[in-house]
GUMARVO-177068 format. One record per residue: residue in three letters; z, y, x of N, C-alpha, C in turn. Coordinates in steps of 0.1 Angstrom, whole numbers, plus 5000, padded with zeros to 4 digits. Example, Ala and Ser with C-alpha at 12.3 -4.5 7.8 and 13.67 -1.06 7.14 Angstrom:
<atoms>
ala507849435132507849555123507849675132
ser507149785128507149895137507950005129
</atoms>
This chain:
<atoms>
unk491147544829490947684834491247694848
unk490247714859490747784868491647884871
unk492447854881493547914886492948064895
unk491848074898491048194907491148294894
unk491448424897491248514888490048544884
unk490048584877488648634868488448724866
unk487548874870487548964863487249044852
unk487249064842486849094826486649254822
unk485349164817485249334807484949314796
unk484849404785485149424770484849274759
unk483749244769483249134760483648944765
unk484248984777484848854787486448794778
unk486648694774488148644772488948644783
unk489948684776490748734788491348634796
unk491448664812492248544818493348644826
unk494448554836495248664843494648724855
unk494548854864493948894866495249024875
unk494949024886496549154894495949224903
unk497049334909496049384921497649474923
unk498149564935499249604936499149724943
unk500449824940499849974947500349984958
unk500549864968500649894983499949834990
unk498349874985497449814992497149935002
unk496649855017496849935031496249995032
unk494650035026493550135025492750165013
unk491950285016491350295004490050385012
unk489150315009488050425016487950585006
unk488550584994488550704993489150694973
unk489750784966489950764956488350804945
unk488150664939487250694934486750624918
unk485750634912485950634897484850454894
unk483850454901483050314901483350184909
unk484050134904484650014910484249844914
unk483849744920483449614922484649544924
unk484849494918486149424920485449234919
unk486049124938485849044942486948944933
unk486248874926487948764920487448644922
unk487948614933487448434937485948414933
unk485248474939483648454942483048524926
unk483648564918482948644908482848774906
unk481648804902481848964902482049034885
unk482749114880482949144871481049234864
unk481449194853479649264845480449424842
unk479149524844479549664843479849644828
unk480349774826481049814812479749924806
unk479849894792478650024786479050174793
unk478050234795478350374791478650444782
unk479650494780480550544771480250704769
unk480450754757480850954758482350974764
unk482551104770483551154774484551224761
unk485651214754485151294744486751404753
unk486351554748487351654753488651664745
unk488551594734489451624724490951494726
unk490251424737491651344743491651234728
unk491351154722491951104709492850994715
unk493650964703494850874710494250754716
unk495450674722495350544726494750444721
unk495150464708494750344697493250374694
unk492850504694491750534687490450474696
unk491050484709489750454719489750314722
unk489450244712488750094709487950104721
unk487549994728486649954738486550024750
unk487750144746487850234758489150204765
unk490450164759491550134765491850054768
unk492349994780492849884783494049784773
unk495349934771496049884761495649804748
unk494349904739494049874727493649694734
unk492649704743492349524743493449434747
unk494549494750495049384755496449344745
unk496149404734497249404723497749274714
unk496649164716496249054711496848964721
unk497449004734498048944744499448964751
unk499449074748501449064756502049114746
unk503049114747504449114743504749304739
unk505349314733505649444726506449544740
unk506949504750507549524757506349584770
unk505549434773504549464780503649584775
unk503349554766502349684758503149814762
unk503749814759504649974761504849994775
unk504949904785504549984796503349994802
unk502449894797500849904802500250064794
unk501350054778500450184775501150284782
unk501750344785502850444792501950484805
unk501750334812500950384829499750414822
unk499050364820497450394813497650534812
unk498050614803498250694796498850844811
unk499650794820499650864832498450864840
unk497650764844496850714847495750814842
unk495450824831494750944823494651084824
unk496151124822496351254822496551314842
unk496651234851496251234867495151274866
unk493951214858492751184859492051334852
unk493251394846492851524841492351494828
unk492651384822492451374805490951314811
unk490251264817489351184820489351054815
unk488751034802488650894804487750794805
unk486850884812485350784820485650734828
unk487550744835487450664846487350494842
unk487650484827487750354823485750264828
unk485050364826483650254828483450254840
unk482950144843483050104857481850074862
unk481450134873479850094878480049974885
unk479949824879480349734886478749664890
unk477649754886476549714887475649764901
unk476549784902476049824921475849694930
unk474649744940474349634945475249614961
unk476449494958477249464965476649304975
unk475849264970475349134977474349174986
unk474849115000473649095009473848995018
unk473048905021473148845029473948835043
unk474248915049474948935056476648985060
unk476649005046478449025038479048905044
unk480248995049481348865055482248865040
unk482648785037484048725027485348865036
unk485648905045486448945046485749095049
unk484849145049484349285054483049265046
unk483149275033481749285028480449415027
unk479749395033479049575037477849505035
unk477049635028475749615032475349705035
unk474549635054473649755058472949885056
unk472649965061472050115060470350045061
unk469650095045468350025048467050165056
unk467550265053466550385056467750435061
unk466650565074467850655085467950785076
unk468550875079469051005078468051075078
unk467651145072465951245075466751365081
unk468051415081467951525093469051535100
unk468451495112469251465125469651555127
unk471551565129471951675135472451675148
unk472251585156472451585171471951605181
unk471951615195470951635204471151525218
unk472251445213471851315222471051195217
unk470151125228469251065222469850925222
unk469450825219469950745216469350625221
unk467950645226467350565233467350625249
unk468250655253468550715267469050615272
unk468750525279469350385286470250395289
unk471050525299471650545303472750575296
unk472750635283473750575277474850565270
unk476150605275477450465272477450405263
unk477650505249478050475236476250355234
unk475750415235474150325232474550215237
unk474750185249475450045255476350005248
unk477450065246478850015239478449995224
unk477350055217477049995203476249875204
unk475549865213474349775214474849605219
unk475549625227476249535239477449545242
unk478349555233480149545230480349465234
unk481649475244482549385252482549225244
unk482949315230483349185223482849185205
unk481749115202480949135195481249085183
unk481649125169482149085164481248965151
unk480148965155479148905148478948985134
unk479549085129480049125115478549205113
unk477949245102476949355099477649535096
unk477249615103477949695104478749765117
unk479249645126480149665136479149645150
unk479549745158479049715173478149595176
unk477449595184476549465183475549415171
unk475649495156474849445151474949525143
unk473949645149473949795142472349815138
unk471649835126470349845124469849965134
unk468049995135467850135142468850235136
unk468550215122469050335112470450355115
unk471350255118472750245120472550305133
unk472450285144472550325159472150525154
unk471350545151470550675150472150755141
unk472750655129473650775121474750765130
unk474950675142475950705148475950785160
unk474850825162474150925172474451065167
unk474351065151474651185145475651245144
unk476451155138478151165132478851205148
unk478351145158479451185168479051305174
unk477551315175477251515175477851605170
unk477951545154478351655142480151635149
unk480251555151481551575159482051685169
unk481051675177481751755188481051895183
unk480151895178479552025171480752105167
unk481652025158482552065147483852125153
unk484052025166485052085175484952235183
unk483552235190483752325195483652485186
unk482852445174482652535161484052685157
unk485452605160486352645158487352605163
unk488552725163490252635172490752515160
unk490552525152490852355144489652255145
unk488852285147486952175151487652065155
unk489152055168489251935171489951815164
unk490751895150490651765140489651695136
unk488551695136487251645128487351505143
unk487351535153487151435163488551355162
unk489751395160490951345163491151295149
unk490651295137490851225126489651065130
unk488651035131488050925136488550845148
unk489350955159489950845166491050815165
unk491750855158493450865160493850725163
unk493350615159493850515164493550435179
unk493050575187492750535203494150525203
unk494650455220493350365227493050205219
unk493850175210493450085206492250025195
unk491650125194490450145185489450245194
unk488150215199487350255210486750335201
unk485750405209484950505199483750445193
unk483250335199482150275190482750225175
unk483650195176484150095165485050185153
unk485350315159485650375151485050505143
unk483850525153482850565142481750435133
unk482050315137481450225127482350245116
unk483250235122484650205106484750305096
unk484050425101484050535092482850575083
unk481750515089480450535084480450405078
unk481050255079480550185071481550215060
unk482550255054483250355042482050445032
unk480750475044479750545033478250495041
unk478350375038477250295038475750365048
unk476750435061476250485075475750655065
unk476050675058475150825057476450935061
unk475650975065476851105076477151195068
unk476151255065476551355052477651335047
unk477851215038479051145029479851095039
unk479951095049481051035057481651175062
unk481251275067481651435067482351485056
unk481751475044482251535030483351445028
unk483651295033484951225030485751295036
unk485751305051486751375061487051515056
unk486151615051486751705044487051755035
unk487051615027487951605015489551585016
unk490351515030490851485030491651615041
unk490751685045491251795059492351855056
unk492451875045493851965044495151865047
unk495151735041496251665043496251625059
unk495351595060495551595079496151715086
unk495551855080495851965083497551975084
unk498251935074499351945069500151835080
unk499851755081500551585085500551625097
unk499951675105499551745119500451815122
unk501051895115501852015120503551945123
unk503251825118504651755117504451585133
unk503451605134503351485144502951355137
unk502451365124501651245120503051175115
unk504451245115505451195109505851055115
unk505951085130506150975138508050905135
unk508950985131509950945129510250885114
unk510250745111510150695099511650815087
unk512450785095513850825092514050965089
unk513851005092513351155092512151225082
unk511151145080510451175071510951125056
unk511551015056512451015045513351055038
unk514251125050515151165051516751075048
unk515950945049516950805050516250785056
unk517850645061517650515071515650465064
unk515350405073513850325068514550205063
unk515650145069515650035069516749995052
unk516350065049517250105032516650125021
unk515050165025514450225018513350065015
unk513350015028513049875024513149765023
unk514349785019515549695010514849724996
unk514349834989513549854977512049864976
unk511849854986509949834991510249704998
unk510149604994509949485005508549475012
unk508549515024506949505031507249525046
unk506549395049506549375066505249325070
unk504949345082504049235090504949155099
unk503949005096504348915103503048825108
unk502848815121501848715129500748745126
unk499748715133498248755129497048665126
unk496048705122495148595111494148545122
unk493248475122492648375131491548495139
unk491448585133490148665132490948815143
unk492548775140493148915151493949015142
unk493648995127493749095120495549085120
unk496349165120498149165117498349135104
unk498649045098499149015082500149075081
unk500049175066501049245060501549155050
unk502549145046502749105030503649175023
unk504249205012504449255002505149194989
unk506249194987506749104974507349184963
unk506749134952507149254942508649214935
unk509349114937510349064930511549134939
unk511349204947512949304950512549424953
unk510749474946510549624949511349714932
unk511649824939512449844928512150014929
unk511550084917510950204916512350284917
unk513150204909514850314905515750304921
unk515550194927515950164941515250304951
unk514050284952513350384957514250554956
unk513850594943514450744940515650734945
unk516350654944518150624952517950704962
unk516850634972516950674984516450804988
unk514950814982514650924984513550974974
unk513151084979512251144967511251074969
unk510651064953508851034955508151104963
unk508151194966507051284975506951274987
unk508551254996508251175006507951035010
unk507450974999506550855000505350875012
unk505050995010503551085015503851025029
unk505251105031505551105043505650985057
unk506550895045506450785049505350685055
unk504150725043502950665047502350705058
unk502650805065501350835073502350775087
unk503950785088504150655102503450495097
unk504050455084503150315078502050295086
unk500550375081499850345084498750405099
unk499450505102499450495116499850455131
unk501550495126501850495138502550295135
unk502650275128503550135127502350055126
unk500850085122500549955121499449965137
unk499550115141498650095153499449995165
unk500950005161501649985173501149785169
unk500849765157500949645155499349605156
unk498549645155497149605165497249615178
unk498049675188497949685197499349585205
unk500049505200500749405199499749255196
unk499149305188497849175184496549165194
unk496449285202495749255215496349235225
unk497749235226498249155236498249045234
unk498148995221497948855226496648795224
unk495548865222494548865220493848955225
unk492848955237492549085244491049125236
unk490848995228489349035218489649035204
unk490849125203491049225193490349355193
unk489649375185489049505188488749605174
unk489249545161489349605145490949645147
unk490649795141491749775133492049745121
unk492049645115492249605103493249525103
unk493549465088494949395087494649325074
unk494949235075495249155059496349135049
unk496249185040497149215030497649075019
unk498849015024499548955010499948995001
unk500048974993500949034978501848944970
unk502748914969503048814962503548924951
unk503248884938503348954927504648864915
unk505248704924506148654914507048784909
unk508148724899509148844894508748934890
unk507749034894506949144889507149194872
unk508149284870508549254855507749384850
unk507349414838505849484833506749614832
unk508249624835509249764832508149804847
unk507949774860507449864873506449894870
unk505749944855504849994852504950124846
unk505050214854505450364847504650444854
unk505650624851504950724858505350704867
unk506450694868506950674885506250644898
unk506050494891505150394899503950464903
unk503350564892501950624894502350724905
unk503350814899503250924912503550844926
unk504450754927504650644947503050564945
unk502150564936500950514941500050624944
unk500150734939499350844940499750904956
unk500950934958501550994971500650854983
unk500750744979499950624988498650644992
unk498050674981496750684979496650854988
unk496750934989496651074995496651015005
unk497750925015497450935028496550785030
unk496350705023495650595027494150615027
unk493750715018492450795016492150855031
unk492850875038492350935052492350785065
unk492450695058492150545070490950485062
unk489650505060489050415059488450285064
unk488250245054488050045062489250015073
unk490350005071491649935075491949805072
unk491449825055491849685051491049565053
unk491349455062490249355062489949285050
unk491149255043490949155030492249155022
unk492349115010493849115006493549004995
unk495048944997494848814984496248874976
unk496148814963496848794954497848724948
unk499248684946499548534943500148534932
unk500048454924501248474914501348564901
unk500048614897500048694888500448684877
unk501348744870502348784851500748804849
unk500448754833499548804824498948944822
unk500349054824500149174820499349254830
unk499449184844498749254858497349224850
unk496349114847495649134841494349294834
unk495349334825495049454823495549574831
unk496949574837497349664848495849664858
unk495649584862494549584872493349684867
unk493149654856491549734849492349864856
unk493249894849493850004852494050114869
unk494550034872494850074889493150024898
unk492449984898491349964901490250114900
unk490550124889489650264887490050384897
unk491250374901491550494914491550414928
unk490450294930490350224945488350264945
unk488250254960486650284961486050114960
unk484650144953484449984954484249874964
unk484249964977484249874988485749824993
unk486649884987487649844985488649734975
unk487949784966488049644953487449524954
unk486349534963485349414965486049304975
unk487049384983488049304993489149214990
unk489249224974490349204967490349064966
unk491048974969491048794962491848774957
unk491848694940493148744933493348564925
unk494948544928494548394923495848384912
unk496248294902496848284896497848204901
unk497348074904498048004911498448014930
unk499947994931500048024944499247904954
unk499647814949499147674959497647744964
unk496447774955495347834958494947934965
unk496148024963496248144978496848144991
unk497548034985497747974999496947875008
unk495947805000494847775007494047885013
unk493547995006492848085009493348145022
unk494548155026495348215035495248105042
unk495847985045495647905056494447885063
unk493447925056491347925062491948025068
unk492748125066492448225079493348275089
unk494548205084495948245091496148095095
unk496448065111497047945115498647935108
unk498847825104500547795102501547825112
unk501847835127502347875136502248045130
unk501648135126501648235124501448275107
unk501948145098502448215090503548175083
unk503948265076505548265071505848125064
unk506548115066507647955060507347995046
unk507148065039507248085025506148035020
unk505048055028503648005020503547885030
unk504247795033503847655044503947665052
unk503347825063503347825077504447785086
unk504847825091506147695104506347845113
unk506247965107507548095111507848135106
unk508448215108509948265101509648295086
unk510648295076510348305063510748485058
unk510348485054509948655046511648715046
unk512548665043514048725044514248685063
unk513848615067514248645080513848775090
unk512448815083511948895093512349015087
unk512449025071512749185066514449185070
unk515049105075516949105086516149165096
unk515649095100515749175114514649325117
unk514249355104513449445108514049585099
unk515049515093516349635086517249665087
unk518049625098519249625105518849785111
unk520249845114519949995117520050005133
unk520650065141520050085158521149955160
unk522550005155523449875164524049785152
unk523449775143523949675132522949555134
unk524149425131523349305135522949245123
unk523149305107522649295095523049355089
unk522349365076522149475062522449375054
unk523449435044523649415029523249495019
unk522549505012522249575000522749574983
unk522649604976522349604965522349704957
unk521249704947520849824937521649784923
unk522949874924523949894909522449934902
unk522549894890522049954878523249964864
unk523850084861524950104854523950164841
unk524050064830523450124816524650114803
unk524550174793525650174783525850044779
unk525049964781525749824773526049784788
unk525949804797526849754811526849854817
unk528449864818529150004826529649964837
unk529549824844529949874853528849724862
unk528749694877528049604883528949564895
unk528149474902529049424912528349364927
unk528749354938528249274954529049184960
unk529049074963529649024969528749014985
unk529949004991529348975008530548885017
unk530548875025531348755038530948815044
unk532148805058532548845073533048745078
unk532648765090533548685098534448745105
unk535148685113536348685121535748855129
unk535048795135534348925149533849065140
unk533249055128532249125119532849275112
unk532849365117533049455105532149575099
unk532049625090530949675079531749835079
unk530249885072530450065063529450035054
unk529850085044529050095031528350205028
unk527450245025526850385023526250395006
unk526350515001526050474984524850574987
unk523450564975522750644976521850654960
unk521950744961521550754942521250944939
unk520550934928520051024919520851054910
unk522251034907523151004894523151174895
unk523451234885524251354879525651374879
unk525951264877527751284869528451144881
unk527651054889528451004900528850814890
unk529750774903530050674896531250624907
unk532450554901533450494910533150334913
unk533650354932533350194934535050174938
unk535150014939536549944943535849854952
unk536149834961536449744972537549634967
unk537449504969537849404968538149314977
unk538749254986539149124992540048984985
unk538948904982539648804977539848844960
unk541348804955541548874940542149004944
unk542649054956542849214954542049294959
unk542149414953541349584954542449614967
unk541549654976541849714991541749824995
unk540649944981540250034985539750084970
unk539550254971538850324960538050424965
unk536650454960536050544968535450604951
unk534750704955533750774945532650844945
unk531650894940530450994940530751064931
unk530451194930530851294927528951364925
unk528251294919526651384921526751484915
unk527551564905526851704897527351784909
unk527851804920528051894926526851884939
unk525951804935524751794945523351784938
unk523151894930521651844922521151954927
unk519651944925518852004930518652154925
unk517752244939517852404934517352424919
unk516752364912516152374898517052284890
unk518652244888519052164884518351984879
unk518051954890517551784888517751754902
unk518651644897519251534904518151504917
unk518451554929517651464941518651384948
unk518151284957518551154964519951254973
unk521251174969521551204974522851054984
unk523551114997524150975000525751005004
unk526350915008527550925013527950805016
unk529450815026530250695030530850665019
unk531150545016532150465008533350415015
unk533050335021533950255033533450255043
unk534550255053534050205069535150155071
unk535150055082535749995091536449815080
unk535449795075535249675066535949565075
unk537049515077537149385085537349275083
unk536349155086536449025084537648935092
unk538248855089536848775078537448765066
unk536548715057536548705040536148765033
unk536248695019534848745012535248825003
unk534348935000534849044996533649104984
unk533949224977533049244963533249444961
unk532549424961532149574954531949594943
unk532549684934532749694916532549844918
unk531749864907531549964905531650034888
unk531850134882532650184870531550334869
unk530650344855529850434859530250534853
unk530350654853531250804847530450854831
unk529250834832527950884826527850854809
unk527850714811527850634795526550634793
unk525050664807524350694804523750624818
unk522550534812521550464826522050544838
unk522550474850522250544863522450434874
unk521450474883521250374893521650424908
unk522150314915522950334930522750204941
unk521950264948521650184962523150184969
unk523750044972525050064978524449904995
unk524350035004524049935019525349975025
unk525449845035525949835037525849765054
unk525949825065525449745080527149705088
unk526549565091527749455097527049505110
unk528749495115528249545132529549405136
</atoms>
């Protein structure tokens, strides 16, 4: 059996199969999907009835992912694959057509890159809404589409734009300025396609938006104001340029339970992201802060943090000129419990602001996939657009995505983890979570349940080194910690949450000191004692200065 994933539908035997909810873009949330699995394309699913009367899980044979995959995982896996499904559905507004998938669309053309697969605009627009011409020698943009600095050979992009392509980008930037001067808000319509100046020019970012709808302006308009109110909203705040503040935590705490960094860039210019699911933690997350500011979070993510990180990749590259990025995933550890509602609402709040970056993502590989991603994937697929799923490379075996990734990432730029010869994935998420003057972070997420009351940290100091602990949790009723050096207790601290829950009684993120002034050296432990007798979970960081 090939180690390349496979993608399956009703009548395919099943192989493993993943995909993850912190992928970097989404040209738009949508219901017909193509999903790319190591050079195979998945066969569409029958057309199905919608039926209104919702019937259960079990009942929709050939319709649920769960029901087919019952013959395959584990009683444990089943129960959360049915749980998300079942969220997944009721999002969907009790829809369950999002299960059939138009995978019968025509995605092949000759000219499809492996990393940007598009096919050309074959017929133009029949009504022109512009009044610049396009065959005016004179120019710029006509020049700058025709004759780009730096050409990316791609179909789609500057330099290798059909008539029909040149003509819809003649249009879209009319209906642009049209739009602006139309009203005192018109100049979002222009400042949502550039936002990523100056590092993204105007030719290339009206390609990037029109090839999201296969050059038709119409649909490339109707995407943008599908999305206007959240820009409308994200605007009033500065695009949520302060990570910390949109959180309302440290960032560098919050991704201690999100592991995700870029590190070095791919042969082609693109910034590699990667992503490891074995220390993301949904219950770590709520510690810190609310789901909803996920939203928030995302729009520094994928604006302001990764523009600063294409424009770091033209420095050292002056013929960078995409914004795009390539997406790792390492999916080891991945236990089938981070399958919930939870997970659905921090992918949904994702998906809102990733929906407003189309074509960001250059490509994304997969590594390491559990059996149960498999069906998870049918699942989470159905809310990606299919030029987005088509991006997808998904392998079972790591050694094999790591080949995949060395064809495009030199080893000098990539991580020690997958072979490359820099820094390895714990070195760069140290140095990129340390707070203004701390020279490292300690973490760990207590999880206090009735058959374990109480959990524990150990850490070391040196001589020079000393620490503050900060706790951060959702608990109701609190939990006591002890400080330890050696075999004796040095210290007692506590949380006290029912006197901090929210205006509608429920528990929001809340934080506090534990200890300060930690001094080394020796090695020392944190014990904690939970009040409740009932599940509760506590982010306890800690920064060595």
């Amino acid at each position: 059996m090939s180690s390349t994933m496979e993608a399956i539908s009703e009548d395919d035997e099943v192989e493993p199969s993943v995909s993850w909810f912190c992928c970097l873009s989404y040209s738009s949330s949508g219901k017909n999907t193509t999903t790319k699995n190591g050079g195979n394309t998945a066969r569409a699913m029958p057309e199905g009835h919608k039926d209104n009367g919702r019937p259960s899980m079990d009942n929709r044979r050939g319709h649920s992912v769960y029901v087919s995959a019952r013959d395959f995982l584990g009683e444990d896996e089943l129960a959360a694959l049915k749980e998300f499904e079942e969220a997944v559905v009721m999002a969907n507004g009790g829809d369950e057509s999002l299960y059939y998938d138009a995978l019968d669309q025509d995605h092949n053309n000759n000219n499809q890159s492996e990393e940007m697969p598009y096919a050309p605009a074959q017929v133009a627009d029949p009504r022109p809404r512009g009044s610049l011409s396009m065959e005016d020698p004179n120019s710029l943009l006509l020049k700058e589409l025709t004759k780009p600095r730096v050409n990316v050979a791609l179909a789609g992009y500057p330099g290798n734009l059909t008539p029909q392509e040149l003509n819809a980008c003649q249009q879209f930037r009319a209906e642009l300025k049209k739009r602006k001067r139309a009203s005192p808000e018109g100049s979002i319509w222009e400042e949502v396609v550039r936002i990523y100046n100056p590092v993204e020019t105007e030719p290339y970012a009206l390609c990037r938006f029109l090839r999201a709808r296969q050059f038709n302006v119409d649909k490339v308009m109707d995407m943008i104001a599908d999305t206007f109110d959240i820009w409308r909203e994200a605007r009033k705040h500065d695009y949520f340029p302060d990570p910390n503040e949109a959180l309302g935590a440290p960032v560098n705490v919050l991704l201690s339970q999100l592991p995700t960094l870029y590190a070095g860039c791919a042969k082609n210019g693109a910034p590699v992201a990667y992503a490891k699911a074995r220390d993301l933690s949904i219950e770590g997350i709520e510690c810190v802060t609310e789901l909803s500011r996920i939203e928030k979070y995302a729009w520094f993510a994928i604006l302001h943090k990764f523009k600063a990180q294409v424009a770091r990749a033209q420095q050292m590259n002056p013929n960078v000129v995409r914004c795009e990025a390539i997406q790792v995933v390492d999916l080891k550890g991945l236990n089938a419990s981070a399958l919930n509602k939870r997970t659905l609402e921090c992918l949904q709040n994702l998906i809102n602001v990733n929906k407003c970056f189309p074509e960001v993502l250059n490509s994304m590989v997969i590594l390491n996939a559990p059996r149960f991603f498999t069906f998870a994937w049918r699942v989470i697929k159905t809310m990606l657009d299919p030029r987005t799923a088509s991006k997808v490379v998904m392998f079972s075996s790591e050694k094999e995505g790591i080949e995949w990734m060395m064809e495009r990432i030199d080893k000098s730029e990539l991580l020690s983890d997958y072979g490359g010869t820099g820094d390895s994935f714990e070195d760069v998420m140290n140095k990129q979570n340390v707070g203004s003057a701390a020279k490292r972070q300690v973490v760990k997420l207590f999880s206090i349940t009735q058959r374990t009351n109480n959990a524990s940290m150990a850490f070391s100091l040196t001589t020079e080194e000393t620490a503050t602990f900060t706790v951060y949790t959702r608990s109701a009723v609190g939990a006591g910690f002890e400080l330890w050096k050696g075999g004796q207790k040095v210290a007692d601290a506590s949380v006290d949450g029912s006197k901090l829950r929210g205006s509608e009684g429920t528990p929001v993120p809340i934080q506090g000191i534990l200890f300060t002034d930690v001094q080394g050296p020796g090695e020392f432990s944190i014990k904690s004692k939970g009040k409740s007798g009932q599940t509760d979970h506590f982010v306890v960081a800690g920064e060595v200065f």
